[in-house]
SENUVEX-239288 format. One record per residue (C-alpha): residue in one letter; x, y, z. Coordinates in Angstrom, 1 decimal, m for minus. Layout:
REM residues N
residuo: a | xx: X | yy: Y | zz: Z .
...
REM end
This chain:
REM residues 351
residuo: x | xx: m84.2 | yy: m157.3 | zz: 170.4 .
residuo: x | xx: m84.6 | yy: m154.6 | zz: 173.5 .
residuo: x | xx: m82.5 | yy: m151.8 | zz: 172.5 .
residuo: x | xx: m81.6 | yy: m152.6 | zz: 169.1 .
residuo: x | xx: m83.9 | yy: m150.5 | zz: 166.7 .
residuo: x | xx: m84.9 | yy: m152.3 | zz: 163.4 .
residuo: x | xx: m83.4 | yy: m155.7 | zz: 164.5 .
residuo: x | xx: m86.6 | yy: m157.6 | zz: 163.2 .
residuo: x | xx: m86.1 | yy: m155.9 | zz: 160.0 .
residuo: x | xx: m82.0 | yy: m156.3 | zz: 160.0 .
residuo: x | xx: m83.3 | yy: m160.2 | zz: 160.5 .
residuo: x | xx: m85.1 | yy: m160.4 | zz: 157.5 .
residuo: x | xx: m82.2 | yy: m158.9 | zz: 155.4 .
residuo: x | xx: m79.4 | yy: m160.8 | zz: 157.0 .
residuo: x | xx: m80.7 | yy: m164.5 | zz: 157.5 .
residuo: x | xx: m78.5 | yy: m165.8 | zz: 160.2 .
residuo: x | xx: m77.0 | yy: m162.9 | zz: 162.0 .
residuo: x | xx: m77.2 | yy: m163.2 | zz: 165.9 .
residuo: x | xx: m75.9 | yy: m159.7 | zz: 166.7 .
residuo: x | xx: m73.3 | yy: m161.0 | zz: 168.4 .
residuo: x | xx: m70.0 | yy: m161.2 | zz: 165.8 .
residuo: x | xx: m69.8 | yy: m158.8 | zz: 163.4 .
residuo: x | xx: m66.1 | yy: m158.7 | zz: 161.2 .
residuo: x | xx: m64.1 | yy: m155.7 | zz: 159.8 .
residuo: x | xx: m64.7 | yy: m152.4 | zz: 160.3 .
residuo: x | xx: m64.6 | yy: m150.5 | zz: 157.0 .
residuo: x | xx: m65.9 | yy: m147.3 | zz: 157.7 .
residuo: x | xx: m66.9 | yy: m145.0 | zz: 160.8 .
residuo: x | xx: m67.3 | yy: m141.9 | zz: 161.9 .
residuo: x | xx: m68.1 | yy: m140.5 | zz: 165.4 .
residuo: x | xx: m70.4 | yy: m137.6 | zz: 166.2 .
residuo: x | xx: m73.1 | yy: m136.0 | zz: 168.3 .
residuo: x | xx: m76.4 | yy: m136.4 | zz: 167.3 .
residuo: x | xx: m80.0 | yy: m135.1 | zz: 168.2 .
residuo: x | xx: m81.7 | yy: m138.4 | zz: 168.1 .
residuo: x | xx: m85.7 | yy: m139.0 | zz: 168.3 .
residuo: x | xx: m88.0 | yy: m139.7 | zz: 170.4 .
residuo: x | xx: m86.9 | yy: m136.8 | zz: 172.5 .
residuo: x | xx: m84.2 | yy: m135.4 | zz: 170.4 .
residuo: x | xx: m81.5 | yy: m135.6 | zz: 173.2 .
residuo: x | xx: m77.9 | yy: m134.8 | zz: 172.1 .
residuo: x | xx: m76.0 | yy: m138.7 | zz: 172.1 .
residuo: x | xx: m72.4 | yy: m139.4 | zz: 171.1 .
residuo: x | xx: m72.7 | yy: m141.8 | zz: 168.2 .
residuo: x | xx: m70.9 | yy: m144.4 | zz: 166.6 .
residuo: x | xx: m71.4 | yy: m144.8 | zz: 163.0 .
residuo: x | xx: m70.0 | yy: m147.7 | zz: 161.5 .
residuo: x | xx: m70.0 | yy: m149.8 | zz: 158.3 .
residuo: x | xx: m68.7 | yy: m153.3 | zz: 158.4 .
residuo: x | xx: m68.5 | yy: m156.3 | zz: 156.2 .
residuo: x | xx: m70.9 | yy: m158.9 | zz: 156.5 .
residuo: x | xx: m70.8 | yy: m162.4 | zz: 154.9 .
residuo: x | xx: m74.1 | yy: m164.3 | zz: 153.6 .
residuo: x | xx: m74.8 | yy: m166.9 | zz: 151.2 .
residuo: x | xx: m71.4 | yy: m166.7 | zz: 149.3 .
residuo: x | xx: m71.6 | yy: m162.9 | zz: 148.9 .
residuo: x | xx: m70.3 | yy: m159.5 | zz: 151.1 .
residuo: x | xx: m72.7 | yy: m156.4 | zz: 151.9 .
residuo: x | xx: m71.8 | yy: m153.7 | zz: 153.5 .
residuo: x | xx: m74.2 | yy: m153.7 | zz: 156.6 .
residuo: x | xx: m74.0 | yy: m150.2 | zz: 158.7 .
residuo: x | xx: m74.8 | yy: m149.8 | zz: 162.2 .
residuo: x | xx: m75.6 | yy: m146.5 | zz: 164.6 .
residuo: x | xx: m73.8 | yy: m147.0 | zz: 168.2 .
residuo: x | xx: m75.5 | yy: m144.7 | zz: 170.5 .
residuo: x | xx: m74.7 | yy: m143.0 | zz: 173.6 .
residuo: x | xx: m71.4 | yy: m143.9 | zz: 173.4 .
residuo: x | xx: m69.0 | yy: m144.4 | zz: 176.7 .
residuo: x | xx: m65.5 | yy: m145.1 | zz: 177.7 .
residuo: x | xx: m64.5 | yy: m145.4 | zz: 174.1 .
residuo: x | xx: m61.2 | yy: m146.6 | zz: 173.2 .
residuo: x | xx: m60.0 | yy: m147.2 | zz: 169.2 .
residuo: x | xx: m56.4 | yy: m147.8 | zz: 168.1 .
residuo: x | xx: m57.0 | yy: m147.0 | zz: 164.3 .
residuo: x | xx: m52.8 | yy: m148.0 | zz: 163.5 .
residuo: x | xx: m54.3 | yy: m151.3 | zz: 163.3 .
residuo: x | xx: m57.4 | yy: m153.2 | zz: 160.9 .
residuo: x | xx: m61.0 | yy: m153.2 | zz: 162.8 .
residuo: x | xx: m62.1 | yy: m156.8 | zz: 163.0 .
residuo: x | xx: m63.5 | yy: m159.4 | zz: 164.7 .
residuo: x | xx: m65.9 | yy: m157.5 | zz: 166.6 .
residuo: x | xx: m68.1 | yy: m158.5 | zz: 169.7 .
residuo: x | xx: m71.4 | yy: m157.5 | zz: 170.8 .
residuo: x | xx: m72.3 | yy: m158.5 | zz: 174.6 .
residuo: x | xx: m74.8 | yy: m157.2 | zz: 176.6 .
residuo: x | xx: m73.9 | yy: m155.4 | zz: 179.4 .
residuo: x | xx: m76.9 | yy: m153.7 | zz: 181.3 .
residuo: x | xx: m75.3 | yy: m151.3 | zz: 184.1 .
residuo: x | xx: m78.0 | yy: m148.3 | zz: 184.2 .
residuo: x | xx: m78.4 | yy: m146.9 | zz: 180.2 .
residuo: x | xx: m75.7 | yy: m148.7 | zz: 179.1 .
residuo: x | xx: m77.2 | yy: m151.9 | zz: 177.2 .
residuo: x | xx: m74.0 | yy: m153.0 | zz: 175.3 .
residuo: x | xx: m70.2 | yy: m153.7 | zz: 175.0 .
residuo: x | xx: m68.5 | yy: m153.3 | zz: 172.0 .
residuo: x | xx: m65.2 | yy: m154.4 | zz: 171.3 .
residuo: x | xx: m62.3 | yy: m155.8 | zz: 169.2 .
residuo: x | xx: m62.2 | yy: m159.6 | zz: 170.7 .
residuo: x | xx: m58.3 | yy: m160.1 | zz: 168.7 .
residuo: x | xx: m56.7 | yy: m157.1 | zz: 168.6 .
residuo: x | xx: m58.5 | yy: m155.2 | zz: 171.1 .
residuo: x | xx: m57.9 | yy: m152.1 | zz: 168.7 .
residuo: x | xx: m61.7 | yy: m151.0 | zz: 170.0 .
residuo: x | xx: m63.8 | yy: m151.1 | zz: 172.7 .
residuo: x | xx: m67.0 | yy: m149.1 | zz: 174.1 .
residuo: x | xx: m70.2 | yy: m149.2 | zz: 175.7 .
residuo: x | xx: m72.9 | yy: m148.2 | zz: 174.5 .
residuo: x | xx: m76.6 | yy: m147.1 | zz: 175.4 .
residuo: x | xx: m78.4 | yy: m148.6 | zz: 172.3 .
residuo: x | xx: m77.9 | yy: m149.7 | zz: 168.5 .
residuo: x | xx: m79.7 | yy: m148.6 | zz: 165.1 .
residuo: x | xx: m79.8 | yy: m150.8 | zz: 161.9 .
residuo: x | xx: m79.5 | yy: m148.3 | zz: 159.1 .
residuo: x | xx: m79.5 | yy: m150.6 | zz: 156.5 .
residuo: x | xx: m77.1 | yy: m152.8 | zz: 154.1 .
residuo: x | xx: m76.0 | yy: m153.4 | zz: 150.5 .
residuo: x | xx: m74.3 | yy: m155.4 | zz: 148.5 .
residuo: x | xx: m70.3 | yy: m154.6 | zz: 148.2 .
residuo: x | xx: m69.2 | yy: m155.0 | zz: 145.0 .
residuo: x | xx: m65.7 | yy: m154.5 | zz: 145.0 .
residuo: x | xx: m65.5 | yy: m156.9 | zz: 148.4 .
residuo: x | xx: m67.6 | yy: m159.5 | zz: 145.8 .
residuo: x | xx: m65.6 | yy: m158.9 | zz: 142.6 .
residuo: x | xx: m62.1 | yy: m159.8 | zz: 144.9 .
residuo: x | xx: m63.8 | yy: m162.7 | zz: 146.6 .
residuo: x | xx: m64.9 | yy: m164.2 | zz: 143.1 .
residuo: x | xx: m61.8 | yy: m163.7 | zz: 141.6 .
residuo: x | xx: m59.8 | yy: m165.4 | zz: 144.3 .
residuo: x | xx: m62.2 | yy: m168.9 | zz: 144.2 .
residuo: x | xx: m61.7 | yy: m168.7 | zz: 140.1 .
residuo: x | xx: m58.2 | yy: m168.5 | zz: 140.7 .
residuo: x | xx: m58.0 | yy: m171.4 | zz: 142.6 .
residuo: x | xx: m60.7 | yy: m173.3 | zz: 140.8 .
residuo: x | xx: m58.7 | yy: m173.1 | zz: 137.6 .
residuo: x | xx: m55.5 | yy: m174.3 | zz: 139.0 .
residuo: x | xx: m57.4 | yy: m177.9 | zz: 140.0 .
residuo: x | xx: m57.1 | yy: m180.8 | zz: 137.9 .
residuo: x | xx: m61.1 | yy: m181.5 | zz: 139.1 .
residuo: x | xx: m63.0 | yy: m178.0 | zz: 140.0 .
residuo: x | xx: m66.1 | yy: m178.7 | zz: 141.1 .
residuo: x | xx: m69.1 | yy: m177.4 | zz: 139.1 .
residuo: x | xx: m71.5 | yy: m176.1 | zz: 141.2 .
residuo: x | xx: m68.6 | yy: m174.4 | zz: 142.4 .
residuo: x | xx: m67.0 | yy: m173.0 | zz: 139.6 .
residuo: x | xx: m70.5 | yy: m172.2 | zz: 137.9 .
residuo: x | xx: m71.5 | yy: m170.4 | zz: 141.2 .
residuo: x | xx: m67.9 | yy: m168.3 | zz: 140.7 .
residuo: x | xx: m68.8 | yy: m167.4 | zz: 137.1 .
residuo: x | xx: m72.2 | yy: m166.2 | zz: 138.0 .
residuo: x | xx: m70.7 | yy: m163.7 | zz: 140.3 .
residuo: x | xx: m67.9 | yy: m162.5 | zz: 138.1 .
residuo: x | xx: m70.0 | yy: m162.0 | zz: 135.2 .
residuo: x | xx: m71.8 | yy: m159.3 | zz: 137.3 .
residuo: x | xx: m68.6 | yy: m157.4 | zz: 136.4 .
residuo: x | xx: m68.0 | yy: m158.2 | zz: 132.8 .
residuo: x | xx: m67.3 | yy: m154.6 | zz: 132.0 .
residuo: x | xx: m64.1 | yy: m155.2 | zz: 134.4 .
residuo: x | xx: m61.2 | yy: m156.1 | zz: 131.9 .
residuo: x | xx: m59.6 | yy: m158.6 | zz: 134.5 .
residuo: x | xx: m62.9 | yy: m160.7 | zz: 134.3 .
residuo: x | xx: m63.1 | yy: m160.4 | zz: 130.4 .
residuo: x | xx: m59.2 | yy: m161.8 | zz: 130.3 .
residuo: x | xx: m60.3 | yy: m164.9 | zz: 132.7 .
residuo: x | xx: m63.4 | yy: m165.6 | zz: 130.2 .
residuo: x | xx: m61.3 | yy: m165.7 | zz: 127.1 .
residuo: x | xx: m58.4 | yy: m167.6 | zz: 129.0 .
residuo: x | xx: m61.0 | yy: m169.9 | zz: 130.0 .
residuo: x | xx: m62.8 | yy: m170.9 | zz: 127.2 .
residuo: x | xx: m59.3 | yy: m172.7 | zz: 125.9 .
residuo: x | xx: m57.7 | yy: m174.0 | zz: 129.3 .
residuo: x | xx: m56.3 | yy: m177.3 | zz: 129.1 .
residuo: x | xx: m59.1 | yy: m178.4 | zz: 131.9 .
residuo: x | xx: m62.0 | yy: m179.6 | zz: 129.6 .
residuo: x | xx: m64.1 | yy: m179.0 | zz: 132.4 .
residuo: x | xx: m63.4 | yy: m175.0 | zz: 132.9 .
residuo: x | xx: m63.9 | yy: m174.8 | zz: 129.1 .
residuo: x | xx: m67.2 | yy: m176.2 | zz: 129.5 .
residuo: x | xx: m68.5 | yy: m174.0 | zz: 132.2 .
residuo: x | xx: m66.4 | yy: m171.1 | zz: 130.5 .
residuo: x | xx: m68.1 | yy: m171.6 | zz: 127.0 .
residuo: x | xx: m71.3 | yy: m170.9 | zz: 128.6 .
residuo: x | xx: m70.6 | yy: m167.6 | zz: 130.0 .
residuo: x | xx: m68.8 | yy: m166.6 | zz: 126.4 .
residuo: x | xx: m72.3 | yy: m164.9 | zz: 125.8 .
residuo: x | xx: m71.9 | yy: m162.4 | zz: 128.2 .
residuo: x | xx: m69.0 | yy: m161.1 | zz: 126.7 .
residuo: x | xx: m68.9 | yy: m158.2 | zz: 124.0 .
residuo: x | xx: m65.3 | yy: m158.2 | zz: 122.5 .
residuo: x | xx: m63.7 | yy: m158.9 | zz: 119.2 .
residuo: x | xx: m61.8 | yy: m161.8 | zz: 120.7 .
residuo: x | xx: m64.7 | yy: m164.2 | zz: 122.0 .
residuo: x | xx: m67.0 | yy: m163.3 | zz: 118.3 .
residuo: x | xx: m63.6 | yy: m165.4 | zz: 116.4 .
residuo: x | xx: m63.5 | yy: m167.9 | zz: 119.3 .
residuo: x | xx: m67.3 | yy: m168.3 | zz: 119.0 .
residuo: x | xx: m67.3 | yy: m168.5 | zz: 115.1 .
residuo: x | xx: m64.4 | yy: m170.9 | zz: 115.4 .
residuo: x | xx: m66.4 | yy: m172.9 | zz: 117.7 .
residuo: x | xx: m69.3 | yy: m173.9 | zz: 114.9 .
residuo: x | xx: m66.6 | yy: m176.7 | zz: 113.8 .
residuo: x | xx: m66.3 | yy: m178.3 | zz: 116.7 .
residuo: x | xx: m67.1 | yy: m181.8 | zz: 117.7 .
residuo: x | xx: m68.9 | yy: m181.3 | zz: 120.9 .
residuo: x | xx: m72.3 | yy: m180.7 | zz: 120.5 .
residuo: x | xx: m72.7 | yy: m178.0 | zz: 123.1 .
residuo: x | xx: m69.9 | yy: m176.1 | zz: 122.3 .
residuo: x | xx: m71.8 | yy: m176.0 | zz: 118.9 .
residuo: x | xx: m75.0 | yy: m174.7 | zz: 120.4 .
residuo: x | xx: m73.1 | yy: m172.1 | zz: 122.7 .
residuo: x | xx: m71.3 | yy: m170.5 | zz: 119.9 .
residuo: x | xx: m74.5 | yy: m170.2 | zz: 118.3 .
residuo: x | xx: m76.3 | yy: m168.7 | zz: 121.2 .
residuo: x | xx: m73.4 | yy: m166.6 | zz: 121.5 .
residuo: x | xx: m73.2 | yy: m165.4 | zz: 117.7 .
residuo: x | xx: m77.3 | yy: m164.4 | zz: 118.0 .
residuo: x | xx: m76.6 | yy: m161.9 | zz: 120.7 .
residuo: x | xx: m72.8 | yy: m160.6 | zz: 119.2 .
residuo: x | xx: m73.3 | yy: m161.2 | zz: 115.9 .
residuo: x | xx: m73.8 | yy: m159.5 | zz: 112.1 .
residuo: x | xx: m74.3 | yy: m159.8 | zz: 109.1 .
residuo: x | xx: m71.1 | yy: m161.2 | zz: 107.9 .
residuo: x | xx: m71.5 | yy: m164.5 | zz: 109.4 .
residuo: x | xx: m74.9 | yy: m165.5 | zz: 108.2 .
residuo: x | xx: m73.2 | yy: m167.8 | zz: 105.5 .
residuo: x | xx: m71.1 | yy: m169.9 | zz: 108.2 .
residuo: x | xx: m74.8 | yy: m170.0 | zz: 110.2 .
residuo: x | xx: m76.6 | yy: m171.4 | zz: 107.3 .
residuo: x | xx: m74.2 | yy: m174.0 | zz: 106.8 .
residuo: x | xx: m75.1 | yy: m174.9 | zz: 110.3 .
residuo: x | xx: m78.5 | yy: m174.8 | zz: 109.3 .
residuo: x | xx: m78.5 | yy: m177.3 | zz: 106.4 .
residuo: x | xx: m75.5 | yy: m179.4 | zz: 107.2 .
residuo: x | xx: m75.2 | yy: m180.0 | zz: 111.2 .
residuo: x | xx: m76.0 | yy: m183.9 | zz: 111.8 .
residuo: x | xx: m77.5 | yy: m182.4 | zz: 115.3 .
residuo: x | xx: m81.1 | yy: m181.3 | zz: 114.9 .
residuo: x | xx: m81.0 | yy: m178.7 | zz: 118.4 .
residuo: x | xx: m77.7 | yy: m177.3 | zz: 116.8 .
residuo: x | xx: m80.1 | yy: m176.7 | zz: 113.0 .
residuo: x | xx: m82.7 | yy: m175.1 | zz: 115.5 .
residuo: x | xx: m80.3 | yy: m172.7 | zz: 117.2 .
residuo: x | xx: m78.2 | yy: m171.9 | zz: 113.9 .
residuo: x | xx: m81.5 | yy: m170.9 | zz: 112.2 .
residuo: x | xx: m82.9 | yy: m168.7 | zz: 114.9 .
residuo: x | xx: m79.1 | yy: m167.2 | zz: 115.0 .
residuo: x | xx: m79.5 | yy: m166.5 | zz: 111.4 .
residuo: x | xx: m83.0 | yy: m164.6 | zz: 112.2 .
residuo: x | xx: m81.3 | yy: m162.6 | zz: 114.4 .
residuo: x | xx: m78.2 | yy: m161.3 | zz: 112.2 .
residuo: x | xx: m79.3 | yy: m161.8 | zz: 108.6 .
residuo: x | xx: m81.9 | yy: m158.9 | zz: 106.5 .
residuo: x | xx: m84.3 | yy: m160.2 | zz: 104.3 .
residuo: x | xx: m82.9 | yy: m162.0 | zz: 101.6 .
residuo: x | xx: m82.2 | yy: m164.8 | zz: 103.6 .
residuo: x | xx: m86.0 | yy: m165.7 | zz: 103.5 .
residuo: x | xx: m86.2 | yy: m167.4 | zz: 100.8 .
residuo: x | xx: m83.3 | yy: m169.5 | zz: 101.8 .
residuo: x | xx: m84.4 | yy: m170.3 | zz: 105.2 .
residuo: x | xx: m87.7 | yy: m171.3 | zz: 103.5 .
residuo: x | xx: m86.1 | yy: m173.6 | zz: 101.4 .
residuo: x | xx: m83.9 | yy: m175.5 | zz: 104.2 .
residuo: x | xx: m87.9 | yy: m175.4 | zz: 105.8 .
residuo: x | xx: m88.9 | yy: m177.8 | zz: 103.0 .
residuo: x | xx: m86.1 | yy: m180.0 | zz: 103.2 .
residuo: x | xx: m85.9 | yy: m180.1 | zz: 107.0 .
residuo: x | xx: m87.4 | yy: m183.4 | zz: 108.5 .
residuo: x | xx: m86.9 | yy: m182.9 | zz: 112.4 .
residuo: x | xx: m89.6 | yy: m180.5 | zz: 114.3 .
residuo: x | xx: m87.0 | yy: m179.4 | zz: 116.2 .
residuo: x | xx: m85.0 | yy: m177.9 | zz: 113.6 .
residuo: x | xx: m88.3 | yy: m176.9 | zz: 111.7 .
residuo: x | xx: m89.1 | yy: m175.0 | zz: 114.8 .
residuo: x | xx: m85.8 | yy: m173.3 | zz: 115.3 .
residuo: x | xx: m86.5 | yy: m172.2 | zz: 111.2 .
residuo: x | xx: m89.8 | yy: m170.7 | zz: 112.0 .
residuo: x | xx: m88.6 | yy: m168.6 | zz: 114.7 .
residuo: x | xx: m85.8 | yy: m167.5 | zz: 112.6 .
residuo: x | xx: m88.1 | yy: m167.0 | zz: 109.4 .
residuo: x | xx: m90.4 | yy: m164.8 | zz: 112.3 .
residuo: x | xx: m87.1 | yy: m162.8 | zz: 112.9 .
residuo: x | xx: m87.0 | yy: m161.5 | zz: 109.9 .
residuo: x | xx: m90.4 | yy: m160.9 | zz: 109.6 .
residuo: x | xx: m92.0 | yy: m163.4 | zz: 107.7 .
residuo: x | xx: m94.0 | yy: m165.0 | zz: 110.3 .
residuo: x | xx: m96.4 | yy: m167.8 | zz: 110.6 .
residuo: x | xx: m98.4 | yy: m168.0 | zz: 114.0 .
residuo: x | xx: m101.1 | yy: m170.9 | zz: 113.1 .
residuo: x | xx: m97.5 | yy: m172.9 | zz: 112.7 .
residuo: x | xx: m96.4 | yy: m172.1 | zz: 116.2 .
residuo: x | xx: m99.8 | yy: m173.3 | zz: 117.4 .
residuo: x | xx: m100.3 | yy: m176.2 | zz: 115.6 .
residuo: x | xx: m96.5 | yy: m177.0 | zz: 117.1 .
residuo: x | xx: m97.8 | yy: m176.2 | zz: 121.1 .
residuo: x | xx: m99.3 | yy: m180.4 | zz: 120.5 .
residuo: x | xx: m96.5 | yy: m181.9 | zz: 118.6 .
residuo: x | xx: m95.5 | yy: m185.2 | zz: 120.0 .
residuo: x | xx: m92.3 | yy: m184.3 | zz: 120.9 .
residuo: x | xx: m91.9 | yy: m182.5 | zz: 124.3 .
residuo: x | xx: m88.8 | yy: m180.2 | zz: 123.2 .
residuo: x | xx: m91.1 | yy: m178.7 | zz: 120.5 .
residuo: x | xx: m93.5 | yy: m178.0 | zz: 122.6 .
residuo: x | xx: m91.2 | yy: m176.2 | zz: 124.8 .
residuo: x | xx: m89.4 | yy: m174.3 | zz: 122.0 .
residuo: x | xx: m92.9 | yy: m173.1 | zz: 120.7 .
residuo: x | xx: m93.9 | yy: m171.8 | zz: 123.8 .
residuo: x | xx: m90.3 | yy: m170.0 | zz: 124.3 .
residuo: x | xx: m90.6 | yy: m168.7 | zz: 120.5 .
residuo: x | xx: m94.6 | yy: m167.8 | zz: 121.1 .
residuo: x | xx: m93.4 | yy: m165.4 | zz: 124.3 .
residuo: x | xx: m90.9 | yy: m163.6 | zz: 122.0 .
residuo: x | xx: m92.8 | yy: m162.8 | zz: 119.3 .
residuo: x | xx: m95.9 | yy: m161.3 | zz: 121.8 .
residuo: x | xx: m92.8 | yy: m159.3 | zz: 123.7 .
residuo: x | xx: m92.5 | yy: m157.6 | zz: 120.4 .
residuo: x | xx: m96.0 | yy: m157.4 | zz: 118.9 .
residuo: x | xx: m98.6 | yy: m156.4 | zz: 121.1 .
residuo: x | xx: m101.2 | yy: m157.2 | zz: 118.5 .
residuo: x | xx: m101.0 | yy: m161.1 | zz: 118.4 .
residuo: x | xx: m100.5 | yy: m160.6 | zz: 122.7 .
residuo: x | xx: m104.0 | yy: m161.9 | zz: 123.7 .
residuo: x | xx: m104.2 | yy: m164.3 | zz: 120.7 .
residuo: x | xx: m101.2 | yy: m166.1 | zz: 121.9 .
residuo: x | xx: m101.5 | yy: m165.9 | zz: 125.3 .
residuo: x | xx: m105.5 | yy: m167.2 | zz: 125.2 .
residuo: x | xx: m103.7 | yy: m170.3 | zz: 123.1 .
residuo: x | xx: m100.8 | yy: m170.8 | zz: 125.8 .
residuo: x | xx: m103.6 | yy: m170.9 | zz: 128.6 .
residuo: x | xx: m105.4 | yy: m173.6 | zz: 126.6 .
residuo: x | xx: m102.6 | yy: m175.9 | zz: 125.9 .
residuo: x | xx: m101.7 | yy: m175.1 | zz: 129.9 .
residuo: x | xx: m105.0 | yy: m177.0 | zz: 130.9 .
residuo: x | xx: m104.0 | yy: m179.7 | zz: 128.8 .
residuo: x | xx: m100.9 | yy: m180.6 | zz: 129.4 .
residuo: x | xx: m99.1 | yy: m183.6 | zz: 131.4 .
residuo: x | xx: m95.6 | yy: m183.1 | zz: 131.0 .
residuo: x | xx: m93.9 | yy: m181.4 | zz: 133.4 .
residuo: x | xx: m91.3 | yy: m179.3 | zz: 131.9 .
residuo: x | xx: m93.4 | yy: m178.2 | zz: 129.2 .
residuo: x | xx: m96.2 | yy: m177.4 | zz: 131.9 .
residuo: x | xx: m92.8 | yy: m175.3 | zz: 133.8 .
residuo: x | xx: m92.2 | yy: m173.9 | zz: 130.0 .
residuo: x | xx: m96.1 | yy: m172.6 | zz: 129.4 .
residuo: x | xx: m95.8 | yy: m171.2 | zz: 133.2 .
residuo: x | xx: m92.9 | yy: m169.3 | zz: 132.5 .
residuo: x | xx: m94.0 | yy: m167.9 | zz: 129.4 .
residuo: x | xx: m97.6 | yy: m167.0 | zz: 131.2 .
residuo: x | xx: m95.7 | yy: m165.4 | zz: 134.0 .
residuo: x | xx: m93.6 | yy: m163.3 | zz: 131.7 .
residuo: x | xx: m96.3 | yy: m161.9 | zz: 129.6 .
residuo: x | xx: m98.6 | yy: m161.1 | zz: 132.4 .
residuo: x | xx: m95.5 | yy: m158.7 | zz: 133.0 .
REM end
């Protein structure tokens, strides 16, 4: 746009903005400036508003310039603001407050200096649609999912820690779904007794969430509870995540244990969750791994290939070897989520 510098790049940044409506003023300050190409002297209007897109509020900050006539009643909030042009000699625009009328100006051009993401602004916006969500006898899902995945930006933020643990036991069996899922984000004394309390439940996935949780949060003290997992869940994903949770909290010892349940185990997916965890502690078998990258089953395939990226993220000597193997079972692949599962796992390590 004529007059307004960096509006192709301010397009790319904010899809949908037509530089005509613009809402609240947070910030501005007024000033003269000596402004390129010729470095005239220019009364200038710097201003930072709030700007809405996809769900989320940036702080998007614009350079009025070569102000004229300019009128501002700051005893009142800055909103609702319109752009029009208005092209009577330099002057190119007219600014003003299309509610309140608490500003108006012309102006001779405008400058895009840039925007970023407001988190406070976000942090108030999420809380308010969890608020709501959790008072509904149905949230919606995408909804509340989309909410969680903005507050847990700010898990540091004791408010959002309190709505995770009072979450994870509302009455809505819905919001303790979603809830359970975002338990892993959460370092505090509180969700490491709800997650170990969680082991017994009934529910499959509140099973395998606790579990994913305990890996990250937990120690040493709860291998025992994760080995009982191990050798007595009638779920064979839940054996596979309890075993690579014990890999991730136990020392040593629990080798030969793990090896045991190994022996017994009949499912490939548990057996593979028991490698992973046996490669955790350092007792790894790679030629395993591989020979599971063409098991029948899809899943193992797909946990292989997870496991295999691990374990070349933290050894750079078995990188090539198990990247050269993940390119060759690429090729021959047919199934698409494992083929999504061996892309991923490509794409990380070529990182």
């Amino acid at each position: 746009m004529k007059h307004w510098h960096g509006w192709e790049e301010m397009q790319k940044e904010l899809r949908g903005f037509d530089g005509v409506y613009l809402d609240t003023m947070s910030k501005f300050s007024y000033e003269v400036l000596e402004l390129p190409p010729y470095y005239d002297f220019k009364t200038c209007l710097t201003a930072v508003f709030l700007y809405s897109v996809d769900g989320k509020m940036y702080d998007l900050t614009l350079r009025f310039i070569g102000i004229n006539s300019l009128k501002m009643d700051t005893d009142v909030g800055i909103s609702d603001i319109q752009i029009s042009p208005e092209q009577i000699e330099d002057i190119q625009f007219y600014v003003k407050d299309y509610e309140q009328g608490s500003v108006s100006f012309y102006c001779e051009a405008i400058s895009y200096l840039g925007v970023e993401e407001n988190a406070e602004e976000n942090l108030k916006l999420a809380l308010q649609k969890w608020w709501k969500l959790e008072k509904m006898v149905e949230p919606d899902r995408q909804e509340a999912v989309e909410t969680l995945d903005m507050l847990v930006d700010f898990v540091d933020r004791p408010v959002v820690a309190e709505i995770l643990l009072r979450s994870v036991v509302h009455e809505n069996k819905d919001i303790r779904d979603i809830a359970y899922e975002y338990l892993w984000y959460l370092d505090d004394s509180r969700a490491f007794e709800l997650a170990c309390a969680g082991l017994k439940s009934e529910d499959v996935l509140r099973r395998i969430n606790c579990l994913e949780y305990l890996a990250k949060w937990g120690h040493a003290g709860i291998v025992p509870q994760l080995l009982d997992r191990v050798e007595n869940d009638d779920d064979e994903l839940v054996r596979c995540y309890a075993a690579e949770a014990v890999g991730h909290n136990a020392e040593t010892e629990a080798i030969p244990v793990l090896q045991r349940l190994l022996l017994q185990e009949q499912d490939d997916v548990a057996k593979i969750g028991m490698l992973y965890g046996l490669a955790l502690l350092g007792y790894r078998d790679l030629d395993s791994f591989f020979e599971n990258l063409q098991n029948d089953y899809y899943i193992v395939r797909i946990r292989a290939a997870l496991y295999l990226t691990e374990i070349a993220r933290d050894d750079a000597t078995v990188l090539s070897s198990i990247v050269a193997k993940l390119k060759l079972c690429r090729k021959l692949e047919e199934t698409v989520a494992v083929k999504e599962a061996l892309d991923y796992a490509l794409g990380e390590l070529a990182n």
